[in-house]
N, C-alpha and C positions, 0 to 999 in steps of 0.2 A: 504494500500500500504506500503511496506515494505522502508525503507529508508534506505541507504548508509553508515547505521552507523555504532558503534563498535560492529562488533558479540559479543554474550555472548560466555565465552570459557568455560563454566561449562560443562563437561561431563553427561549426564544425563542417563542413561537407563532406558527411562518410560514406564511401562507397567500399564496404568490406570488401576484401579479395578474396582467392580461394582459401585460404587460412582459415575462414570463419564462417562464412555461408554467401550463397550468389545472388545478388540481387535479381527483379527482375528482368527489366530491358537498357533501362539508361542507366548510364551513369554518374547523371550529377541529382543520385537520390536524397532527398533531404530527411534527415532524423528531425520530427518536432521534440521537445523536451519541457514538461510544462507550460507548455505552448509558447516557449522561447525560441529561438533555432537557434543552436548552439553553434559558437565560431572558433575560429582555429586558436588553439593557444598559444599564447603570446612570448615566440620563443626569440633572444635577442639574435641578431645578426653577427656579433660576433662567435655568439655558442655555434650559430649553423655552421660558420666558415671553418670553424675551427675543426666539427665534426667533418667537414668536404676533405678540411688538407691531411687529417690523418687516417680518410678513408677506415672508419670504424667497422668493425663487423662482431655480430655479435657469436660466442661460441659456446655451445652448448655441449656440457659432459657426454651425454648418450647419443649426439647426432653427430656424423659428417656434415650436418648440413649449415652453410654459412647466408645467415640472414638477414639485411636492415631492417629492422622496424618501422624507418618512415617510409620503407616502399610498403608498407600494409596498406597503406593510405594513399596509396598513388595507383596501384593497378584498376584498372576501370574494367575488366573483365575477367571471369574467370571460368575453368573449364571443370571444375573438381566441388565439388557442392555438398560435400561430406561436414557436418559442421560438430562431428566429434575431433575433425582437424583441426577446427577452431580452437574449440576448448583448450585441445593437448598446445596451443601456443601459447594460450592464459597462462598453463601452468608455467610454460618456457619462461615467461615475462617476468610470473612471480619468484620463478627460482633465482633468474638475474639478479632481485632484488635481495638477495643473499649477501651478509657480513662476510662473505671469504673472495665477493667477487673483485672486480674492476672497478673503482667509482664512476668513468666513464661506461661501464657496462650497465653498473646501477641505474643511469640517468636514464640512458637510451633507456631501460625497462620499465620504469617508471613514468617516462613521457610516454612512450607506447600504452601503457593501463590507463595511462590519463584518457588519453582521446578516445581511448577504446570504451571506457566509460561515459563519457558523455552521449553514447547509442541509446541512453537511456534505461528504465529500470532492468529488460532480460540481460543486458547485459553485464551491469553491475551485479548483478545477482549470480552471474557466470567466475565474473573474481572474487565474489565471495564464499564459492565453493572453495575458498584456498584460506581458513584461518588466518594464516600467517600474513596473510598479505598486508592486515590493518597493521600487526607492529613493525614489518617491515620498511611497510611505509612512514610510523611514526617516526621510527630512527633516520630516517630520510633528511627530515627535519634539520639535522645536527650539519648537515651538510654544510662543506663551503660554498658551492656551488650556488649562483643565483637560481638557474634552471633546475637541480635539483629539489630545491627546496618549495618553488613555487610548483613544478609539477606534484608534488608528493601533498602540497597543501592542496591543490587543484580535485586531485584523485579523494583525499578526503572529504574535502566539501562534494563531492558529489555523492558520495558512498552516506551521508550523515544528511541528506536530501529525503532517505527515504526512511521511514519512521522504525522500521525494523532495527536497521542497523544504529541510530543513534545509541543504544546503551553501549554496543563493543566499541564502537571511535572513543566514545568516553572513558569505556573503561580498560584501553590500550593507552592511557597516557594523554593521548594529545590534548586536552585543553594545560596540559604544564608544559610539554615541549613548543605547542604554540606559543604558547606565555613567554616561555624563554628564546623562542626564534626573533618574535615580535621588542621584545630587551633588547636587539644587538642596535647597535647604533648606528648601522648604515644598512639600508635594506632598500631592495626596488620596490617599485610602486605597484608590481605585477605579486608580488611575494605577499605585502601586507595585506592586499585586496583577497587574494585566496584563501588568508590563513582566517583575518577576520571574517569572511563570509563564514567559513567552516564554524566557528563561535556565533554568527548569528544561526545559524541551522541549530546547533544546538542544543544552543538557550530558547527554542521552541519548545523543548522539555521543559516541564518546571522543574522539576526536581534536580535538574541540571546549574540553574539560574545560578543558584546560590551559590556553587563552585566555581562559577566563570566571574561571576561579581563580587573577587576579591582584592587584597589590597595592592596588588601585582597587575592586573590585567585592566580594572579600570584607567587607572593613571596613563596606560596605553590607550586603552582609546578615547579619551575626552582629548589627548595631544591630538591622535588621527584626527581629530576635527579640523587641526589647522592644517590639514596637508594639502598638498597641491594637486594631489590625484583628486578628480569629484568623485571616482569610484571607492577611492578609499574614504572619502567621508560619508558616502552614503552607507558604505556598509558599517564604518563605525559607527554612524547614528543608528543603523537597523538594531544591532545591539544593543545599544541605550536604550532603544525604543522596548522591547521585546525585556529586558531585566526587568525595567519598569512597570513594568507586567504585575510582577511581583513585589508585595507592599513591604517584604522582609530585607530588599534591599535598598529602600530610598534613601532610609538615613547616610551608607557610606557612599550610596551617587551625590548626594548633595554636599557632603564634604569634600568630596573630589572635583568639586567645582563643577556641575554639570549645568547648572543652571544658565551660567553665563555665557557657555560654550553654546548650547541649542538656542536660546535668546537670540541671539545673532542673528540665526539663520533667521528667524520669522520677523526681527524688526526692517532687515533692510531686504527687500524681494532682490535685489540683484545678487543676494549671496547664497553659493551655493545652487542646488538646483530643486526645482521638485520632487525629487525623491526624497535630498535629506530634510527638508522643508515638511515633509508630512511625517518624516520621523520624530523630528523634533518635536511637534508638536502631539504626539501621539504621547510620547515620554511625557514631557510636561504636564498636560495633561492628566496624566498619570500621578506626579507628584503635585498637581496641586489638589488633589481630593485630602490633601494634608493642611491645616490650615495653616499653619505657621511654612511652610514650605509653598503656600499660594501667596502668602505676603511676598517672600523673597522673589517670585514669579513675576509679581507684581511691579514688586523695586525695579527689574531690570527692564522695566519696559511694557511689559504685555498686561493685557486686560481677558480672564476670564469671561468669554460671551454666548448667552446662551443662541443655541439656533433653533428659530423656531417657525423654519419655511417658508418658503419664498412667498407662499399663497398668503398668509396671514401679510407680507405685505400691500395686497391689495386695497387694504379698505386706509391705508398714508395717502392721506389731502395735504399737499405742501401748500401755507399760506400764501396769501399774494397780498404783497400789500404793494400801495402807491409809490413806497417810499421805502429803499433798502434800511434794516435795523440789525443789529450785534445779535449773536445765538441766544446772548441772555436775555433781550428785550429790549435794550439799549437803542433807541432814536438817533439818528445819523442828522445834524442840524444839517441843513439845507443852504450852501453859498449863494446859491447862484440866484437873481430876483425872477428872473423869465426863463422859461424852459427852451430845450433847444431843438428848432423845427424839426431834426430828424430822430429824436428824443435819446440823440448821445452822451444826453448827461445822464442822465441812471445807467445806462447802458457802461460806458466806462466808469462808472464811480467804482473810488478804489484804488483806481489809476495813479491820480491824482489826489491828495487834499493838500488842501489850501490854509488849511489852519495851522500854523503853527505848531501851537498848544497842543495838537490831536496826541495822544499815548494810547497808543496801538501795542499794548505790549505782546507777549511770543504767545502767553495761553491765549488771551482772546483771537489773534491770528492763528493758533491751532483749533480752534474751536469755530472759525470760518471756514477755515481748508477741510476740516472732520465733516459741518454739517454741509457744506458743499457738495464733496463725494459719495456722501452717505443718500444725500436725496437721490441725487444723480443717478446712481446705483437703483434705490428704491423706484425711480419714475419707468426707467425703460424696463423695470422688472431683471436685471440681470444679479440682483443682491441675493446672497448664500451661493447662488450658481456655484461657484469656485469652491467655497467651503462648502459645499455638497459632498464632495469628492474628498476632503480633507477631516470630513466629521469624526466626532467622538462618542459612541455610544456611554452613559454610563448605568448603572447597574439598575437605576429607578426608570430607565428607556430616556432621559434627558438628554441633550444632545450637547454639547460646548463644540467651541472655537478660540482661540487665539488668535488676540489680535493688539496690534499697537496702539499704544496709549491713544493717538489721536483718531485714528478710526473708531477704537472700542468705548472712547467715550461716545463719541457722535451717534455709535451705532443702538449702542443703551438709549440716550437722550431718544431717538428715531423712534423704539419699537413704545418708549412710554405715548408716544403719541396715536397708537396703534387703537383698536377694539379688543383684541385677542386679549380675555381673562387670563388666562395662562400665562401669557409673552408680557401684561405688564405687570405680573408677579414676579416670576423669571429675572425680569431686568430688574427690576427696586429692590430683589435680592443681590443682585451682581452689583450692585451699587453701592450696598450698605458695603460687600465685601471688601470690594476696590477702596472704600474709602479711610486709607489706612494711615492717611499722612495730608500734611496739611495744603501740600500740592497737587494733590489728588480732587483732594476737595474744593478747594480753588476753578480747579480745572473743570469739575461739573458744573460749580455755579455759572460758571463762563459761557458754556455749550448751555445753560436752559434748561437745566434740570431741575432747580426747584421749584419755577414757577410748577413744571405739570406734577411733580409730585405731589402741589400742593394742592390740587386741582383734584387730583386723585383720591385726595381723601374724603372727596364728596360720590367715590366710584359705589355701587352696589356691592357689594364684595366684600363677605371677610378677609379671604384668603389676599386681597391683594390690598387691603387696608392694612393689613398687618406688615404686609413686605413694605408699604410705602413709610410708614411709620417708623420702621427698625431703617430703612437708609434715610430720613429725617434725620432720627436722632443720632447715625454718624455722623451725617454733613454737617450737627449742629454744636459739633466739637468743636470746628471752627467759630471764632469768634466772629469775624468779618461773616461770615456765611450765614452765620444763627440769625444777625440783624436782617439778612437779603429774608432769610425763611421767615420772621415777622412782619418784612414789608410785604409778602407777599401773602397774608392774613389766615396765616395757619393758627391765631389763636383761638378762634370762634372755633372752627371744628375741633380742635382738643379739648374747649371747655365741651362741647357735645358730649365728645366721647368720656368725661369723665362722669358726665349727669345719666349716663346711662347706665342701665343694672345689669344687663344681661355681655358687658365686658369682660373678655377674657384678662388673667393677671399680668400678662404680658403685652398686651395691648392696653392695660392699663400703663404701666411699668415704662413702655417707651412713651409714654404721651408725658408723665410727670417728669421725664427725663428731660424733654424739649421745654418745659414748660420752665420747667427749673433753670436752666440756662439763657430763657430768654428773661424772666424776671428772677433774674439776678440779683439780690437786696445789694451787694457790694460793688454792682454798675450802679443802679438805682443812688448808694452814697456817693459815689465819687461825682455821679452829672450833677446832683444838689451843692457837693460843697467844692466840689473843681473843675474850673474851667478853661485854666489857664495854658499855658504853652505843654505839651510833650516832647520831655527830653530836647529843649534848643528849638522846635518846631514852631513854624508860623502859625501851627495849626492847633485848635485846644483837642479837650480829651475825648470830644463829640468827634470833632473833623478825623482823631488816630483811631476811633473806634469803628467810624463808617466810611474808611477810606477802600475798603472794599465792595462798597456797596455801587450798584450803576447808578454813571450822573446823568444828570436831562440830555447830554449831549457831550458827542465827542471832542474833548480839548476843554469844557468847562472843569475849571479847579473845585468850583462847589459843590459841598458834597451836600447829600441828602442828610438833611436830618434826621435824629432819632426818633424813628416811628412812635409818636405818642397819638395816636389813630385811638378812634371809639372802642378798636379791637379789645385793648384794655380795659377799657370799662366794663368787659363781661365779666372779668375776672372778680371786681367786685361785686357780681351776681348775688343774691342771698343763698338761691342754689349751689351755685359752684362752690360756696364759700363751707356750705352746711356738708358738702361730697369730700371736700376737702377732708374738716375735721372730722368727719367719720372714719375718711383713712388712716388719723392719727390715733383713734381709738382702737381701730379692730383688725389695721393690716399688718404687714411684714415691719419689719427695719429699716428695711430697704425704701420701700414707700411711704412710711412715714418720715423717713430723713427726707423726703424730695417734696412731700404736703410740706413741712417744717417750714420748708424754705419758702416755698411760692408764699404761704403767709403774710410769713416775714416781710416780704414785698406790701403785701396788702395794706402792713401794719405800716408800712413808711410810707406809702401814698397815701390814706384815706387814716388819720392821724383819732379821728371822732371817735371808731373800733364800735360806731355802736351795730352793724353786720356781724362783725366777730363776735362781739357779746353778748348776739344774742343767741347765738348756735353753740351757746356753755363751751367756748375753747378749755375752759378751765377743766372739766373734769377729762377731756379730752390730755391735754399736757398730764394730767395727774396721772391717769393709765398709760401715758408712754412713757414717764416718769422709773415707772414700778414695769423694767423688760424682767419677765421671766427669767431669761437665759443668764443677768445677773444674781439673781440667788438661789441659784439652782444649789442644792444641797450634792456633796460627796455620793450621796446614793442615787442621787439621779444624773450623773454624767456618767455613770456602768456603761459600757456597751454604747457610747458615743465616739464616733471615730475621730480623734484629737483637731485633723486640719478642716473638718467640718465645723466642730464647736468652737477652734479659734477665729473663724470667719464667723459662725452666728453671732459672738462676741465681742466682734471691732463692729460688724452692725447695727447689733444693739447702740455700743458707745457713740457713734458717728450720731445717731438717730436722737440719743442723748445729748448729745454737743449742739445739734438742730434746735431742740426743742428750747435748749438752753437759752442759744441766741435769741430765738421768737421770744419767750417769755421777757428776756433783758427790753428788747423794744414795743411789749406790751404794756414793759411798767412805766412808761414815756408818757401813758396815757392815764391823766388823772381818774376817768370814770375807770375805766379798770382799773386802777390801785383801789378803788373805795370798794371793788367788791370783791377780789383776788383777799384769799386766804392766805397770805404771806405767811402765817407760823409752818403752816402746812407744806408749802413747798421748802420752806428754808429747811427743816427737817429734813425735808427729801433729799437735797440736792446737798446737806453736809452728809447724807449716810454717803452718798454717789461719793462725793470729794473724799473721802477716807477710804473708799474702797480700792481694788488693784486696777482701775481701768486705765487701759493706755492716758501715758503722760498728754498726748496733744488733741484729749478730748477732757483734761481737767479744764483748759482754759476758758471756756464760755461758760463753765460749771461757777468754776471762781468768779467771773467777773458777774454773773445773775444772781449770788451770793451775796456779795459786796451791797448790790443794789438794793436786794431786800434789806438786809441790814441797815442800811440808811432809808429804807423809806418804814422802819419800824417804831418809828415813835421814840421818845425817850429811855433810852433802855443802852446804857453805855455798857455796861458788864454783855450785854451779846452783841452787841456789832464790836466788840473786844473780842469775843469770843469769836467769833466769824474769822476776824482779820487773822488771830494767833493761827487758827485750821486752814484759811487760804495760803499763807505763810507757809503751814509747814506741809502740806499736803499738793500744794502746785508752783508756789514761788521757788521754793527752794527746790525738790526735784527736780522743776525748770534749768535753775541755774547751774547745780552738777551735770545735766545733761548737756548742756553747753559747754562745760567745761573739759566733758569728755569728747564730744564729737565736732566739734568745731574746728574747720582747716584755719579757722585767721585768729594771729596770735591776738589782735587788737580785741575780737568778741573775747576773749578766754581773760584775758584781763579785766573789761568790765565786768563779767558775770564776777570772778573773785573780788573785784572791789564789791558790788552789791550784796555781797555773800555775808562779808565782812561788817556791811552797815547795818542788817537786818541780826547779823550777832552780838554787835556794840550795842543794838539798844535793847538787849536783854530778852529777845522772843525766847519762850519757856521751851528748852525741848530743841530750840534749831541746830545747838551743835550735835544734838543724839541723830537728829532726819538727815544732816548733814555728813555721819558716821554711817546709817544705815542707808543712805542711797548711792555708798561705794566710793564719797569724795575725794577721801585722804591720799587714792594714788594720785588723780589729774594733779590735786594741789601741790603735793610733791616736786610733781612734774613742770610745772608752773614754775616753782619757786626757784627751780635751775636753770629756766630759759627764760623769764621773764625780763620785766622793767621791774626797777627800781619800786614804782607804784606797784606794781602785780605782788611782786618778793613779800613789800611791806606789808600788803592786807593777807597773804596767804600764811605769813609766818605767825601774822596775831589769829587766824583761823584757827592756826594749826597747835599754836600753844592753851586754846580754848580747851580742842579738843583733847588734849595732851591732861586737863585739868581730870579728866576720868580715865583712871588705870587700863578701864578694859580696852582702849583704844590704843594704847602703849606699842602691843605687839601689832597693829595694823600699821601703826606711823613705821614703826623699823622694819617691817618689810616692804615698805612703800620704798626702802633706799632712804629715808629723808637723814638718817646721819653722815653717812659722807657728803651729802649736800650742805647740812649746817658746818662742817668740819670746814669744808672749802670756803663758804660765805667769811668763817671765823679766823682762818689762816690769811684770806685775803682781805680779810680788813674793810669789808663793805659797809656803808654808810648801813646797816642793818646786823652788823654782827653782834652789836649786845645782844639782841633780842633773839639771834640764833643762840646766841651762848644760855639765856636762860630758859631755850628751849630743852638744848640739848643737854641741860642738869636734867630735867623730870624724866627724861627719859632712860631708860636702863640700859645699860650699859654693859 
């Protein structure tokens, strides 16, 4: 049975002689061979000359008879039609092939089985009534001979074509004597082509893959990509292509650089040819069902695209407007006052402009040249045609293609504007995918993708409301791009989707996600209290925020302002507002950290809170207050898988540092102070501050702390108390953690001077929180490398803590005696105070 494998592409014209059977009448009979026609192997000119001048003949132990081999192939008649005479020459051929013979005897025998083999499977089947002849021929291999060694890989590759014999080539050695032929460092173009075909045949075995895709043989072929043979590139991409098969080998192809190598081929069409070109992408393909190995796909150029038929482009209407406009929407202002009789002015627009000012930069000129060819394509109907031919089944019947950033965005942007449910789920998934980097993102906005995505979320359609929503909410990771996705009035449908009940939690999940980024409480601060230049810029923090955004025309510097449309005013809905704090009562972590926020926003625009107040935020914050997953008892974390629980548990805190912050700009408002239970939360939020929750979700804990504390009336002994537990439960762990991980000497200095002032004025307990959250080494460390200033406050820290024994043995392994030794020999403006350090210490 014939296998799947790499035809042989040797041209062959065989006309057997009597030696092996008689044709019928003519003689330029053609052998098809999976429906190749096999041609003459590629023997150089000086091997032939050299066989002419010393008149070769081959001799055989049990015959008188003296025979060339390359007249097998030259008689065009014969009178003798016995084809057990055949055979008995096979044998002759393979005995040639004997370690006692001639090397030039070797050759001729082994180019003779070559050609003789390429008559296709009976006759392969004829030399493989001879065992020996695979390891014969592997040892072949080792040959110095260019001819040699390419015939002997020739003969393999066709003998490993047919599915029977693939296990004996394999298990004679050749895939390590190839390995090792393919090592030498100078080899023809005709040798490498043979050997790697014989390794694409193969690796049509799976079980083979993994043997051939080791750390030897790859590094060989991702170099054959650079060769100058197209035939060797093709077949070392056939191979890439064919491992990739296999999901146990992508990790060591993609450390062997494969990525960048096959890239190539599909970014610039003049490289390479159609064959390696569909291998390439076959492979890749292949590795980008891995996500993180589609990222790097990604990097290098290409855009995962689905195909989803040529017919589905039929029902693409390209607009027509009077007046040419940018992919993203963008109005082209108009020079000229009077049009021109033969209507050359639109007609070359483009050509030309006249404006100065115009910035025309490379994405939005790739996002003219993408939606260009993309309609182009789509109008005469010739779009997939090509990748028809070049498709990727994957396992669900979905189809990809590969394509370059500038096509593959245009060609997403295209199919959103489609009818096919399917094809604009499809693409708003490839979209969310692509959108990995802030260039990427850029780049859709430019080409016009969020106007219709936004458009889309008015589609009938869960399935494709959900895909449009999850690539929103990547493109809205960009800052410049989240403002384009507000201007283009994606608020109204997300408050919808949150007023509705029958929402799934992930289609919740991405809406509060977008929502949360575009009402930003700390954009919201910054356009209230600054407005002034960025960074040396003529421009304020509005003009650096929405310098992304499209202006009214090309070359105006003005930018659009920040969307403060009616859009927002839905948000102070009473509904949205009551959808909201329901999610801070009864959902996830995850979604009450993202209600916290949009709040937050509410509470700093609309200042009265009497919306808020009256859909009881309060008992709302009280149950998020009080997460579960923080006081879960020792018996109920049994049988929880640790990197699960430490994620439920920064969610929680995160969700807690949220709530924190709303509460701090709740209490802004005098009606909600007057009816806010302050004992009640301040309780709360010191058991939170004392507890183990990550250090950089104390902070909004403390500062909402603080606030109660002074809005509690007369009562000095607890907002004492307060200050002493913010003190030692977030100021100072703060400040040791600064002290440890901070690259700049200048932060590590002021943390120990602040260290120092909060221990001067006598806080109860600060040198014990300052012993128990590990300070004494940074301090140590400090007090060798520092300033003058740093020494001075770390050595009165350190003689504080020195004042309790138990910390005796922590300071002398910290090293700090030969550092006070050196301070005290050198005579530093601080050596007293080393010296009456280094009494209390033992010695």
């Amino acid at each position: 049975m014939m296998g799947s494998a790499v035809p042989a592409t040797l041209n062959v014209k065989l006309t057997p002689c009597w030696l092996f059977q008689r044709l019928p009448t003519t003689s330029n009979a053609h052998f098809q061979f999976f429906g190749v026609e096999p041609t003459t192997p590629r023997i150089s000119s000086s091997t032939r000359r050299r066989r002419h001048k010393q008149n070769l003949h081959i001799h055989h132990h049990q015959s008188h008879s003296l025979i060339n081999p390359n007249s097998l192939f030259d008689v065009e008649e014969a009178n003798i039609s016995s084809s057990s005479l055949g055979d008995g020459y096979v044998s002759l051929f393979v005995r040639m092939l004997g370690l006692d013979n001639d090397p030039l005897d070797r050759e001729q025998g082994i180019v003779a089985l070559w050609k003789y083999s390429l008559g296709g499977k009976k006759y392969i089947d004829a030399i493989m009534q001879f065992p020996s002849c695979i390891n014969l021929t592997v040892n072949l291999l080792r040959s110095e001979s260019s001819s040699t060694c390419e015939a002997a890989a020739g003969l393999l590759r066709t003998i490993s074509m047919i599915n029977l014999y693939k296990d004996l080539v394999a298990e004679s050695g050749a895939i390590e004597e190839i390995t090792g032929l393919l090592s030498r460092p100078s080899l023809t173009s005709e040798v490498k082509e043979q050997s790697i075909c014989t390794l694409w045949n193969l690796s049509v075995d799976e079980k083979l893959r993994v043997k051939i895709a080791n750390s030897d043989v790859l590094p060989i072929l991702v170099k054959s990509l650079d060769d100058e043979d197209i035939k060797v590139k093709e077949a070392a991409g056939g191979v890439l292509s064919t491992l990739a098969l296999s999901q146990v080998n992508h990790k060591i192809m993609v450390e062997e650089g494969v990525i960048p190598k096959l890239a190539k081929f599909l970014k610039n069409a003049e490289e390479g040819s159609k064959v390696i070109r569909k291998e390439a992408r076959n492979a890749l393909l292949e590795l980008a069902k891995d996500d993180y190995y589609r990222i790097l796909i990604i990097e290098e150029g290409l855009l995962p695209v689905p195909l989803i038929g040529a017919t589905a482009y039929k029902s693409f209407r390209p607009g027509l407007h009077s007046w040419p406009r940018l992919p993203d929407g963008t109005e082209i202002e108009q020079t000229f006052k009077t049009p021109s009789r033969f209507g050359a002015s639109e007609l070359l627009l483009g050509l030309n402009v006249d404006d100065k000012n115009a910035n025309i930069d490379e994405v939005k000129m790739n996002a003219i040249v993408g939606r260009t060819q993309q309609q182009f394509l789509a109008r005469i109907g010739a779009i997939e045609i090509e990748d028809g031919k070049k498709e990727f089944e994957l396992s669900n019947g979905r189809r990809l293609t590969l394509l370059p950033w500038v096509d593959g965005v245009a060609r997403l942007v295209l199919i959103l504007e489609l009818q096919d449910k399917s094809a604009l789920s499809r693409a708003a998934e490839a979209i969310a995918d692509a959108s990995i980097s802030e260039e990427m993102r850029i780049a859709f906005k430019e080409a016009g993708a969020v106007k219709h995505l936004v458009q889309l979320l008015d589609f009938n359609n869960q399935a494709v409301k959900l895909s449009v929503i999850r690539a929103l909410e990547r493109l809205s990771v960009s800052n410049g791009v989240c403002q384009v996705i507000e201007a283009e009035g994606v608020i109204d449908p997300l408050i919808d989707t949150l007023r509705r009940q029958d929402v799934s939690d992930d289609l919740m999940e991405k809406s509060l996600d977008i929502l949360a980024r575009i009402l930003d409480p700390s954009k919201e601060m910054r356009s209230k209290f600054y407005t002034g230049p960025v960074n040396g810029s003529k421009k304020g923090l509005e003009g650096a925020i929405n310098s992304n955004l499209p202006s009214a025309k090309i070359g105006d510097l003005t930018e659009l302002d920040n969307p403060k449309t009616d859009a927002r005013k839905s948000v102070l809905d009473s509904t949205a507002i009551a959808c909201l704090v329901e999610i801070l009562k009864t959902s996830t972590p995850n979604l009450q950290k993202k209600a916290a926020s949009i709040l937050e926003f509410i509470a700093i625009t609309d200042p009265t809170m009497d919306v808020v107040i009256s859909v009881d935020i309060e008992s709302a914050l009280d149950a998020l207050f009080q997460q579960k997953v923080l006081i879960d008892t020792d018996s109920d974390l049994e049988g929880k898988e640790p990197e699960k629980y430490a994620l439920e548990v920064e969610e929680a805190c995160l969700a807690i540092s949220a709530a924190s912050r709303l509460l701090t700009k709740l209490l802004d408002s005098e009606q909600f102070c007057r009816t806010v239970n302050s004992h009640h939360f301040t309780k709360l939020l010191r058991d939170i501050l004392k507890s183990s929750i990550p250090l950089n979700c104390k902070d909004w804990v403390a500062a909402c702390l603080v606030k109660l504390g002074s809005l509690s009336g007369p009562k000095p002994k607890l907002e004492e108390s307060i200050n002493m537990e913010v003190t030692l439960y977030e100021t100072i762990p703060r400040l040791i953690e600064q002290l440890k991980t901070s690259s700049s000497l200048q932060a590590k200095e002021a943390a120990v001077v602040e260290l120092n002032r909060i221990i001067s004025e006598g806080v109860v307990d600060s040198t014990r929180a300052v012993a128990f959250e590990g300070g004494i080494l940074p301090l140590v460390k400090l007090i060798e490398e520092g300033s003058d200033r740093a020494v001075d406050a770390g050595l009165a820290i350190l003689y504080n803590l020195s004042m309790d024994s138990e910390n005796h043995l922590d300071i002398v392994a910290a090293g700090a005696v030969p550092v006070l030794k050196r301070i005290i020999l050198s005579q530093r403006p601080q050596w007293t105070r080393a010296l009456h350090l280094l009494r209390t210490l033992p010695t």
